[in-house]
Backbone bond lengths (Angstrom), bond angles and torsions (degrees), N, CA, C in turn:
res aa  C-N    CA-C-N  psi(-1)  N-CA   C-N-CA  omega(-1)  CA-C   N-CA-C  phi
1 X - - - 1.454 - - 1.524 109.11 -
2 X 1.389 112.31 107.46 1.082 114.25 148.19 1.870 154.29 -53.17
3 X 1.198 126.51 75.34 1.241 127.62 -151.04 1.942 112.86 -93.45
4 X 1.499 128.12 91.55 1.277 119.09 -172.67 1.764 80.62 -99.44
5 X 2.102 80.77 158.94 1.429 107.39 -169.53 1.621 101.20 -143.33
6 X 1.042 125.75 155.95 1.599 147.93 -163.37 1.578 90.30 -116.03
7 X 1.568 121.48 99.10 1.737 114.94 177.57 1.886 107.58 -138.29
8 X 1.142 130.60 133.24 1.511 131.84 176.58 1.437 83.49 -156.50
9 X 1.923 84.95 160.65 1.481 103.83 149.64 1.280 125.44 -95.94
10 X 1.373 131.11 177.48 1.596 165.63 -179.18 1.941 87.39 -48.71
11 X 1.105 127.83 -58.14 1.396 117.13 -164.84 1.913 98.62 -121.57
12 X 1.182 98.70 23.45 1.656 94.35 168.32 1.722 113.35 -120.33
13 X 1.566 117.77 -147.45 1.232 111.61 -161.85 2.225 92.31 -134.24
14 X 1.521 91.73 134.77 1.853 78.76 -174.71 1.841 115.51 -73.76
15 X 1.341 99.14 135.09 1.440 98.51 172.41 1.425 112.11 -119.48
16 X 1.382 103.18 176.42 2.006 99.09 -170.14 1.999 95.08 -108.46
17 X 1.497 119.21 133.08 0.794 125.79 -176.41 1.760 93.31 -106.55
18 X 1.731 88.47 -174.74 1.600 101.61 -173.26 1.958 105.67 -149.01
19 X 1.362 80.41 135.27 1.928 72.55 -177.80 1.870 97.02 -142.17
20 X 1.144 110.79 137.39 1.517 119.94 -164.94 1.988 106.67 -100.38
21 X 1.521 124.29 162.56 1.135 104.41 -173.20 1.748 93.29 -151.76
22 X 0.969 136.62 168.13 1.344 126.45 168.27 1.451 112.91 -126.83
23 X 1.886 104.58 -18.92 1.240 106.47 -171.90 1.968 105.73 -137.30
24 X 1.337 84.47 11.71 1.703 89.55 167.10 1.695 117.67 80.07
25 X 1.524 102.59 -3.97 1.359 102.19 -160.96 1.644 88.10 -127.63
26 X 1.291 116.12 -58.54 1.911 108.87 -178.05 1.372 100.98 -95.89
27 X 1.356 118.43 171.55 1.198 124.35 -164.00 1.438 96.32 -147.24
28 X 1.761 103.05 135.49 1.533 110.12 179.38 1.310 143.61 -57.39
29 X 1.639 91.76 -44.07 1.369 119.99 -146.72 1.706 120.82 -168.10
30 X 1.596 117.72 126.85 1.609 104.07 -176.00 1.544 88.34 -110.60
31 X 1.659 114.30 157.94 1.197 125.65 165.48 1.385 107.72 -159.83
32 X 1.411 98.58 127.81 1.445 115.75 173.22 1.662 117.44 -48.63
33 X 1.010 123.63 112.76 1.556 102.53 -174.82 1.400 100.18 -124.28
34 X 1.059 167.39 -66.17 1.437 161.34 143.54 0.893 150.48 -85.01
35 X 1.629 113.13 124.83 1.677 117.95 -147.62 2.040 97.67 -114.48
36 X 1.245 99.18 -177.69 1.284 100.45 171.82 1.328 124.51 -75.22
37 X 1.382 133.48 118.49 1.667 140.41 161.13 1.844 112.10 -50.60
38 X 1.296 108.52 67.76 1.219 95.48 152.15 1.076 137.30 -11.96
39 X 1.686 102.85 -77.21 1.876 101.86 -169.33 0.973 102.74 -62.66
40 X 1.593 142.75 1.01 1.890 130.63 162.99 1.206 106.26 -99.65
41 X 1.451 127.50 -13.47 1.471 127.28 -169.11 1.619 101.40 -145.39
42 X 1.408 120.29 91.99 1.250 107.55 -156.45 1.778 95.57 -108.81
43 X 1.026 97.40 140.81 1.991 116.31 -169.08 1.395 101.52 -46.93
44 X 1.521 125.37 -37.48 1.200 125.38 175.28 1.418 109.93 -39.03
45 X 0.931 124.75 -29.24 1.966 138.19 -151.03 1.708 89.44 -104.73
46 X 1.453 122.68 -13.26 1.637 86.98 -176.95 1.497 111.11 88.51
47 X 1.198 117.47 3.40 1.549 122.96 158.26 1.232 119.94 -48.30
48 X 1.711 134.44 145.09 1.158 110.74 -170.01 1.747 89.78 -141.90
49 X 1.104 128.29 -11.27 0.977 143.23 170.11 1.481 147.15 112.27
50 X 1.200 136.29 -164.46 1.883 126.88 176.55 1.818 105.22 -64.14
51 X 1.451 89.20 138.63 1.600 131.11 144.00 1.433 139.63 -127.82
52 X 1.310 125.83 149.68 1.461 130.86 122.71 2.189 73.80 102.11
53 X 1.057 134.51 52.20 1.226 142.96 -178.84 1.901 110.45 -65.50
54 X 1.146 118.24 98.62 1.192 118.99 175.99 2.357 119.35 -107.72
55 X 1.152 110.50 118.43 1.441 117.81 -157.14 1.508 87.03 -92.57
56 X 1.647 114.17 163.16 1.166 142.65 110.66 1.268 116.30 -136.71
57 X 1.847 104.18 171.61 1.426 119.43 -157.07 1.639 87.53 -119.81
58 X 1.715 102.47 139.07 1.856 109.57 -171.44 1.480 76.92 -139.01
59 X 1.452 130.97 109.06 1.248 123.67 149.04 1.240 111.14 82.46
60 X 1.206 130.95 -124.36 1.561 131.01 152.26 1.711 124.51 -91.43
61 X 0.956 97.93 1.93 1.366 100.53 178.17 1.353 124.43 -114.92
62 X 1.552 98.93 138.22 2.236 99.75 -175.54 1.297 94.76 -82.11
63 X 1.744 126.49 136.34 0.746 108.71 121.80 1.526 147.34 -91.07
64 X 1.047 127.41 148.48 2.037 123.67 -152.80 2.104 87.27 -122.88
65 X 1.225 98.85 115.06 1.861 109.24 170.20 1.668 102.57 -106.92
66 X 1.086 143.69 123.52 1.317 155.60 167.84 1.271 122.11 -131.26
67 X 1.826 124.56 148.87 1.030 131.63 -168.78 1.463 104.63 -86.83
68 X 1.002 116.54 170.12 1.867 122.63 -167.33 1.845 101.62 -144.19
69 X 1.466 83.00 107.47 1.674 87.68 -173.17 1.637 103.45 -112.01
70 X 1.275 98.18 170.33 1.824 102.76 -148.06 2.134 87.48 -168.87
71 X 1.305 101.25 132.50 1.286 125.38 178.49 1.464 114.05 -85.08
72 X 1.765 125.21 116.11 1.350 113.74 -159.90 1.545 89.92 -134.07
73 X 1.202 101.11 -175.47 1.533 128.10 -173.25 1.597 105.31 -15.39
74 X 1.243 117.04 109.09 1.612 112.33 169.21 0.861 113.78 84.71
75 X 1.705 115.76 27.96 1.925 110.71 168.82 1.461 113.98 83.22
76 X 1.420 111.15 22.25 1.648 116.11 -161.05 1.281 119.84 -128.82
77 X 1.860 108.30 120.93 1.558 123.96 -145.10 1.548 93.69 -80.17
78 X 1.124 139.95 121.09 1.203 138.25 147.77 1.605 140.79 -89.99
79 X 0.756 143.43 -175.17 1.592 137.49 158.51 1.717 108.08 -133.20
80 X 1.074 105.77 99.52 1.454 142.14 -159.05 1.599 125.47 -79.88
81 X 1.700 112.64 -35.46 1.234 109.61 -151.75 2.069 82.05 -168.51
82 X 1.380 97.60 152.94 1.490 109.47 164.55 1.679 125.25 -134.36
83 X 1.247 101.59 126.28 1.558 93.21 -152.53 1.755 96.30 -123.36
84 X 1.504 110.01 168.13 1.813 111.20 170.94 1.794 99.63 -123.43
85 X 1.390 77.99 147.79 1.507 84.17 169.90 1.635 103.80 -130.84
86 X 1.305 127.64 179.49 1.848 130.94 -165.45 1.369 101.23 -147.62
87 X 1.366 116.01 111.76 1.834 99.63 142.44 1.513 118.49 -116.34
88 X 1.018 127.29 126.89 1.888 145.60 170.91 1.041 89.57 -51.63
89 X 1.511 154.19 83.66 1.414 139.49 128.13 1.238 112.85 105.65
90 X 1.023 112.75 -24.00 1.877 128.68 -159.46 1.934 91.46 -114.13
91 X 1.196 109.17 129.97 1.351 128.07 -139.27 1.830 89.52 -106.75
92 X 1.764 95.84 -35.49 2.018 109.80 -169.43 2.078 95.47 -94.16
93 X 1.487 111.87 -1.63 0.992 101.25 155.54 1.269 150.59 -96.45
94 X 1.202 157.10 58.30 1.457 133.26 -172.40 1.310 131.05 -94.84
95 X 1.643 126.63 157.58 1.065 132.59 -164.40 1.176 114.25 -122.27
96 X 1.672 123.72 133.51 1.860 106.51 168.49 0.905 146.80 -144.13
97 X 0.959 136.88 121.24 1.711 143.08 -139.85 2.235 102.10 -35.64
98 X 0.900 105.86 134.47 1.458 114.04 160.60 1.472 131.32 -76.32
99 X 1.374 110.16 36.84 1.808 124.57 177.44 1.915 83.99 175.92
100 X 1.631 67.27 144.40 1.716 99.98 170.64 1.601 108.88 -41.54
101 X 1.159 129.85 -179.96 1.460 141.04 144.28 2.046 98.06 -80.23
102 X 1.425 97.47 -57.31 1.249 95.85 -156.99 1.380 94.15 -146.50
103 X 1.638 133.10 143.33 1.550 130.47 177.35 1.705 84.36 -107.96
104 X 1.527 113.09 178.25 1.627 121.61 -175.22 1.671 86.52 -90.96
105 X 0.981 120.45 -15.79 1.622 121.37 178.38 1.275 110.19 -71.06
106 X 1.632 141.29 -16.53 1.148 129.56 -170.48 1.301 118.89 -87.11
107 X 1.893 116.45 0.99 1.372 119.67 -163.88 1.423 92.61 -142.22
108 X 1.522 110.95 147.69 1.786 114.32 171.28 1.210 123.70 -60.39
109 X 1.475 103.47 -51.87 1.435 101.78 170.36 1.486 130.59 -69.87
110 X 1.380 109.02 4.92 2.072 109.16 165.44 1.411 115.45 -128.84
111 X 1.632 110.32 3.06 1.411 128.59 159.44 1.601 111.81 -46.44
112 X 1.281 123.99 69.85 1.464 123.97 179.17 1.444 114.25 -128.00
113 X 1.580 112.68 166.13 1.381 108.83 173.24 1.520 107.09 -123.22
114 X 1.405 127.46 26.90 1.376 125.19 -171.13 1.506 106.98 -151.68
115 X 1.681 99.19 -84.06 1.623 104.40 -164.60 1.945 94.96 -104.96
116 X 1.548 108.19 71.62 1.662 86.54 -164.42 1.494 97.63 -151.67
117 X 1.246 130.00 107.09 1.872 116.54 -154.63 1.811 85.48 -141.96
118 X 1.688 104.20 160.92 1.267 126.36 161.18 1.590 113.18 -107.01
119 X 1.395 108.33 125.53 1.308 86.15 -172.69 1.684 118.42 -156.01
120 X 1.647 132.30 -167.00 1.249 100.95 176.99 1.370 150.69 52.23
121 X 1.655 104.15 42.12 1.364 116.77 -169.27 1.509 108.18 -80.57
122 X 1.306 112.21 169.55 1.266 95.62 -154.59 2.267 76.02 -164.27
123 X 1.498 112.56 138.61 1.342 100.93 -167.40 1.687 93.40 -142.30
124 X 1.171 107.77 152.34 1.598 116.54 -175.99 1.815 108.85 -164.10
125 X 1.010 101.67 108.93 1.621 117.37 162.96 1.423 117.89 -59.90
126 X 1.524 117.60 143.94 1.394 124.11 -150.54 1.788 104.04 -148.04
127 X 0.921 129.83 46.31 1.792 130.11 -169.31 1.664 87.90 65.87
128 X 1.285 124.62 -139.59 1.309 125.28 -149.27 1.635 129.57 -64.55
129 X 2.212 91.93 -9.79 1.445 94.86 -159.17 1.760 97.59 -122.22
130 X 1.164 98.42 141.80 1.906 121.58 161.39 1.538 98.22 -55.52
131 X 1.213 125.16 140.19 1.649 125.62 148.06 1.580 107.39 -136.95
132 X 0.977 106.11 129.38 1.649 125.14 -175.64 1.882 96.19 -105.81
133 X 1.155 103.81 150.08 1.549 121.77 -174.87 1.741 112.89 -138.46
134 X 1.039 140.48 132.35 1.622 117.40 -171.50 1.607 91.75 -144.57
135 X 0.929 131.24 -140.82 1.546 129.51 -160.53 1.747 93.37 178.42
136 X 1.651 109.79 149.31 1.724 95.63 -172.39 1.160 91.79 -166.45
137 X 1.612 120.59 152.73 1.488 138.47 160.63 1.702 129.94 -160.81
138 X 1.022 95.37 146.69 2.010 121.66 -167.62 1.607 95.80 -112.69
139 X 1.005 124.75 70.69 1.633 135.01 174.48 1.228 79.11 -69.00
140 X 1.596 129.67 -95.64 1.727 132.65 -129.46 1.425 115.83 -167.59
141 X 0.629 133.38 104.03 1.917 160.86 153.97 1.759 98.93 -43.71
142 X 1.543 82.73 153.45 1.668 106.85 -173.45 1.474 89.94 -142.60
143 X 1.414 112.77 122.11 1.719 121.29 155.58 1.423 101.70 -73.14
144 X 1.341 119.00 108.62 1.002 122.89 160.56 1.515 144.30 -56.22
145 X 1.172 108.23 3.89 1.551 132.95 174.79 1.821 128.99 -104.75
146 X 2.069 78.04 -23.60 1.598 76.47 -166.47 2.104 98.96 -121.23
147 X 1.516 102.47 -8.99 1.594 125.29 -179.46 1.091 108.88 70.83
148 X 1.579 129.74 23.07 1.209 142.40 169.97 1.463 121.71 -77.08
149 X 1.112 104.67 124.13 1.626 111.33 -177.11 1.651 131.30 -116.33
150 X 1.652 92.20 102.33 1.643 92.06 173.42 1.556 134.53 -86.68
151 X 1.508 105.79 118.82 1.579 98.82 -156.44 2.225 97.05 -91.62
152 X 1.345 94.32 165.63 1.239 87.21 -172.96 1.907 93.62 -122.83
153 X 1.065 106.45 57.81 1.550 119.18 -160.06 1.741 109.26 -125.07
154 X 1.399 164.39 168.66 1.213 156.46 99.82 1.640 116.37 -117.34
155 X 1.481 105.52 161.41 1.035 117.28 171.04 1.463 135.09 -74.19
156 X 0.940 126.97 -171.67 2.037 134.21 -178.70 1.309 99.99 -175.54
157 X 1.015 131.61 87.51 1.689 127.49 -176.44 2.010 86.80 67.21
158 X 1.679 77.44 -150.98 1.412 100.87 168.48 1.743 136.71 -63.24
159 X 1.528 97.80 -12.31 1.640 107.18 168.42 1.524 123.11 -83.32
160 X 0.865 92.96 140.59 1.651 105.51 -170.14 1.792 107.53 -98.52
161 X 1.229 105.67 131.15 2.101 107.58 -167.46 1.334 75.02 -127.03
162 X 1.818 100.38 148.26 1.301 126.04 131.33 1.557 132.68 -70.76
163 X 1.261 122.57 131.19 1.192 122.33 -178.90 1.394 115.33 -71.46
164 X 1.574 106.22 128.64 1.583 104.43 -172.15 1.585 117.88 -44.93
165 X 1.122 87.91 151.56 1.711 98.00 177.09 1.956 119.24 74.66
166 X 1.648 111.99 20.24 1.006 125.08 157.34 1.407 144.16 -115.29
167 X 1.025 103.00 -6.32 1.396 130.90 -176.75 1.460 111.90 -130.31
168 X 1.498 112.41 122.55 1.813 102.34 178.09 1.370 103.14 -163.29
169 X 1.532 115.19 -163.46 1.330 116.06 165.78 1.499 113.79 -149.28
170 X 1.255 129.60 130.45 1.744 134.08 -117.50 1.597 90.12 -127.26
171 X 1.200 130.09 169.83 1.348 134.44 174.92 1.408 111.74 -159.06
172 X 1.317 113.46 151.63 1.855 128.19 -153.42 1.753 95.57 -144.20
173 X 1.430 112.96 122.68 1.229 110.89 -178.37 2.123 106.12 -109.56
174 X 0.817 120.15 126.98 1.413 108.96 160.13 1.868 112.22 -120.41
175 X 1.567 95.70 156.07 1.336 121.27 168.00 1.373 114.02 -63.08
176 X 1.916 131.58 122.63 1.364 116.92 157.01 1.085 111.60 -117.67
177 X 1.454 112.79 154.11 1.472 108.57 -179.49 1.839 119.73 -118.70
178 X 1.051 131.90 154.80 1.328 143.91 -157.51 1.896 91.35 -108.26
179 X 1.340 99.70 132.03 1.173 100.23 -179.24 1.784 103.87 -110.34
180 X 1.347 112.03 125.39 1.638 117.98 163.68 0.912 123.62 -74.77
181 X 1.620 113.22 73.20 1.262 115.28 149.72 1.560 115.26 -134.75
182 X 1.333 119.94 159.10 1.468 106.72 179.62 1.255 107.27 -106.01
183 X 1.430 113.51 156.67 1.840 104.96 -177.59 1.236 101.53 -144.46
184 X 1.454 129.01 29.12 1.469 151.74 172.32 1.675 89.02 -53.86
185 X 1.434 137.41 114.34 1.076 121.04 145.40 1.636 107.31 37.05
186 X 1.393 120.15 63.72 1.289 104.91 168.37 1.688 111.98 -104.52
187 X 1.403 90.97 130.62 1.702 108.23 179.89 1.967 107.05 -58.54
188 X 1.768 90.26 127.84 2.031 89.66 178.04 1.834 101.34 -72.95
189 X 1.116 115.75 114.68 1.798 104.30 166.51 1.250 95.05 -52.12
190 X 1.623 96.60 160.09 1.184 110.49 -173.63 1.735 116.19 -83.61
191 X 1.521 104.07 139.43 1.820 115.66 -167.59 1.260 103.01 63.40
192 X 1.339 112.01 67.22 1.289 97.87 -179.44 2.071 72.95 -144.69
193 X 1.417 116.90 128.51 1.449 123.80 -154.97 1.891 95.87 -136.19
194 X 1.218 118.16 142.20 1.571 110.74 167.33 1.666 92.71 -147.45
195 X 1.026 113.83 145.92 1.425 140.74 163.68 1.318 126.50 -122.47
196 X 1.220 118.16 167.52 1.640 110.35 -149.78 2.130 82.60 -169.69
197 X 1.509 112.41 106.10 1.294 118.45 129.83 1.301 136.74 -127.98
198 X 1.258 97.79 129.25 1.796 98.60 -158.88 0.954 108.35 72.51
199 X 1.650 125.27 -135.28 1.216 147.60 150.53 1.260 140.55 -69.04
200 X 1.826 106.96 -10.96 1.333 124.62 146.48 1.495 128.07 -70.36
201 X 1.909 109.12 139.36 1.168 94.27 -161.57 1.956 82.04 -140.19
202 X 1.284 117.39 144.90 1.318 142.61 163.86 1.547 113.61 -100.97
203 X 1.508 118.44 123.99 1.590 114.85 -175.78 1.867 96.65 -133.01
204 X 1.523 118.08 117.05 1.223 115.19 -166.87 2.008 108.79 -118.89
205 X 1.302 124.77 114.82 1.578 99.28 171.61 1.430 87.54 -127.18
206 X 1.819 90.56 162.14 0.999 108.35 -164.14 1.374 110.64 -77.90
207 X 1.290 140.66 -16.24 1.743 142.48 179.64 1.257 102.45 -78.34
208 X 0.815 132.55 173.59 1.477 149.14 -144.84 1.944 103.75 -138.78
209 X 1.586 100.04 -10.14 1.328 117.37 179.49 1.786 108.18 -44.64
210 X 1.447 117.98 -165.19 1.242 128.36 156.38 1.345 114.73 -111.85
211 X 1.479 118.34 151.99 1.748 133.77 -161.21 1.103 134.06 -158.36
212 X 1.156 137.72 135.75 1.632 133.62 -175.46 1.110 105.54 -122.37
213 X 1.847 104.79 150.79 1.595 93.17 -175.47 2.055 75.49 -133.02
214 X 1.064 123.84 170.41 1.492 147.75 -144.99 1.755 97.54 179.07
215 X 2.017 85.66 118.65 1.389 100.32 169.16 1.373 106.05 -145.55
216 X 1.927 91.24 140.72 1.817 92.64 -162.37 1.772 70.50 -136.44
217 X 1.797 91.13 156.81 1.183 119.51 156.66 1.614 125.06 -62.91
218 X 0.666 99.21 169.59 1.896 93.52 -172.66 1.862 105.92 -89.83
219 X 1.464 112.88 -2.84 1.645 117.91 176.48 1.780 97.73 -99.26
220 X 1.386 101.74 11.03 1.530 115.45 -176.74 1.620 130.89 68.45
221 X 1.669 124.98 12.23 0.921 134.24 -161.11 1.890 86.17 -89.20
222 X 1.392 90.00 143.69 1.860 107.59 177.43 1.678 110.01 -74.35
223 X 1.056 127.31 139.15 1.407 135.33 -167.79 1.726 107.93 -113.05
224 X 1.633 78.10 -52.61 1.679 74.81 -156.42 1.862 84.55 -149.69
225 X 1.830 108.65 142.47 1.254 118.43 163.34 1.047 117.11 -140.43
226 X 1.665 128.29 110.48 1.815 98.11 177.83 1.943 85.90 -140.05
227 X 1.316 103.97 165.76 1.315 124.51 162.16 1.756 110.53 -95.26
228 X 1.442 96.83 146.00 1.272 114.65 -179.21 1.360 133.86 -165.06
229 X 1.268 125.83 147.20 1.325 114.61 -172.83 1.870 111.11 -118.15
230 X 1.089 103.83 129.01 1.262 109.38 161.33 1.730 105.13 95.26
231 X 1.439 116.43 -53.32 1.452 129.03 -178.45 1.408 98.40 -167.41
232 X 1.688 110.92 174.22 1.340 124.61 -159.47 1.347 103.08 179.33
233 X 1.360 122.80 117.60 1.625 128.10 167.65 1.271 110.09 -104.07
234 X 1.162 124.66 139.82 1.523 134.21 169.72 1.331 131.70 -149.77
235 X 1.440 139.41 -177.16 1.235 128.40 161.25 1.843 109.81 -127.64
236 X 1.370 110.25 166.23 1.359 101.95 161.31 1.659 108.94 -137.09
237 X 1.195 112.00 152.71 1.797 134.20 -157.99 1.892 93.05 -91.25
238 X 1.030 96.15 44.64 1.479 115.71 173.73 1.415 141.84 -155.09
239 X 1.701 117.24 154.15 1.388 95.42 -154.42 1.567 88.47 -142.58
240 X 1.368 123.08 151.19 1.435 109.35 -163.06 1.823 93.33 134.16
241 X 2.151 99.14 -176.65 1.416 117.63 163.64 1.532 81.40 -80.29
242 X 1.621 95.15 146.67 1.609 121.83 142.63 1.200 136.85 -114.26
243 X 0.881 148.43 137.78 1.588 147.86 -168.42 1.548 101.69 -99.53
244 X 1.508 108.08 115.40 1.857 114.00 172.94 0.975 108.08 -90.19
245 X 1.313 141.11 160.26 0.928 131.61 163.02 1.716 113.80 -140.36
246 X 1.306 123.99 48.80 2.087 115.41 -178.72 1.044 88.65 -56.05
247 X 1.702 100.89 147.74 0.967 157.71 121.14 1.788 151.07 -68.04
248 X 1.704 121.90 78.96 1.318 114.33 -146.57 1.380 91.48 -120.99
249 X 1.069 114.09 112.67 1.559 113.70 178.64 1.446 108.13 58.09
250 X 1.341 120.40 -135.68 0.949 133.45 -174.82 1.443 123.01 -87.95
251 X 1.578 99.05 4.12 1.478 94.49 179.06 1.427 93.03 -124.02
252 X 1.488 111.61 167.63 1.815 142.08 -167.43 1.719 111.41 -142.53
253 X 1.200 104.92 109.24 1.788 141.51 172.42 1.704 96.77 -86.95
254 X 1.287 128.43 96.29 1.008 127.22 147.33 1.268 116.06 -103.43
255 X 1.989 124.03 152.93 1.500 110.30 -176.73 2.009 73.93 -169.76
256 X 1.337 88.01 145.19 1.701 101.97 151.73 1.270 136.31 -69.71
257 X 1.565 156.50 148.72 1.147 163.73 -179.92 1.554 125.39 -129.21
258 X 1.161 136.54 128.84 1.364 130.45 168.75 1.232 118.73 -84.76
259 X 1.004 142.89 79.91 1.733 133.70 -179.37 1.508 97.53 -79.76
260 X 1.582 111.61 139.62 1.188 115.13 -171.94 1.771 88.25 -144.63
């Protein structure tokens, strides 16, 4: 069991931790696993950092969706932005996208400058498709020029309503794709060699035949295809597991890769 948690202090910035379980009751191990992206959320702005961290598992890789909270007008904590982050297997790694999923600016009803946040994402896989779920509200705006505040709120007695069309809960669909390849125990033909630095990769067999090698991401998107004979150096504009796939005659070497 995987258990992520939303933890900071009083004069620090919140990050999402990780604590592992086998039996639900003791716990193994904590690890920091995702912090705030500056260069997308830069401190200058009053960023204050991750919340509300919701996982799934695609293959070998977590994906981690979290809210991105940020301090606005008048000392006031919001949840601002929804972002993903990735680690390939490696628990001390994570990775994270360079743009939001979503800012509270992209929708009317979380278009605010005060009491008005996107937030609470929440993610679940469905046969081919991603669905993202988030939660959102446009309470009340401040003209910042004049400190005037329009609330989008009324009363009924003593209960307090949101005015329709400010408050809701929003949904994001993505495409996944299944990659054809099998990786059941697949046997290496023989002289058949791959190397991997960095993002550079060397692919060597020993026949002199003709060969293709095919590399897809593990969400199944195609990277790289070329024909070749004998050997082949290349790179790919990617970082992550990769899925190889040569092709030598009649036989097929599939194996995973970490390019980092």
């Amino acid at each position: 069991m995987y258990l992520f948690f939303a933890a900071g202090a009083p004069a620090g910035f919140l990050n999402i931790g990780l604590v592992r379980s086998v039996d639900g009751a003791s716990f193994l191990d904590t690890t920091l696993t995702a912090t705030l992206p500056t260069g997308v959320y830069p401190l200058s702005e009053n960023y204050a950092g991750l919340s509300t961290p919701s996982p799934v598992l695609l293959g070998d890789t977590i994906y981690l969706f979290t809210d991105v909270a940020q301090t606005v007008f008048g000392n006031n904590w919001m949840q601002v932005a929804l972002h993903q982050f990735k680690s390939y297997g490696d628990l001390n790694k994570w990775y994270h996208d360079d743009v939001p999923i979503h800012r509270r600016d992209d929708f009317s009803w979380t278009n605010g400058n005060f009491n008005a946040a996107i937030r609470s994402i929440t993610s679940l896989v469905a046969g081919n498709k991603l669905r993202l779920w988030y939660a959102g509200h446009k309470i009340s705006d401040i003209d910042t020029s004049t400190n005037d505040t329009t609330n989008y709120v009324y009363f009924i007695g003593n209960e307090l309503h949101v005015v329709s069309g400010f408050w809701g809960i929003g949904t994001s669909e993505y495409d996944l794709t299944v990659v054809g390849v099998n990786l059941s125990n697949a046997a290496r033909p023989e002289g058949v060699a791959v190397q991997f630095q960095h993002n550079a990769f060397q692919i060597e067999i020993a026949s002199t035949s003709h060969a293709q090698v095919e590399m897809y991401t593990l969400d199944g998107k195609l990277i790289f295809r070329r024909d070749f004979v004998s050997s082949i150096n290349g790179q790919v504009d990617y970082r992550g597991i990769v899925l190889v796939k040569v092709t030598t005659g009649e036989e097929v070497y599939t194996a995973k890769y970490f390019v980092d």
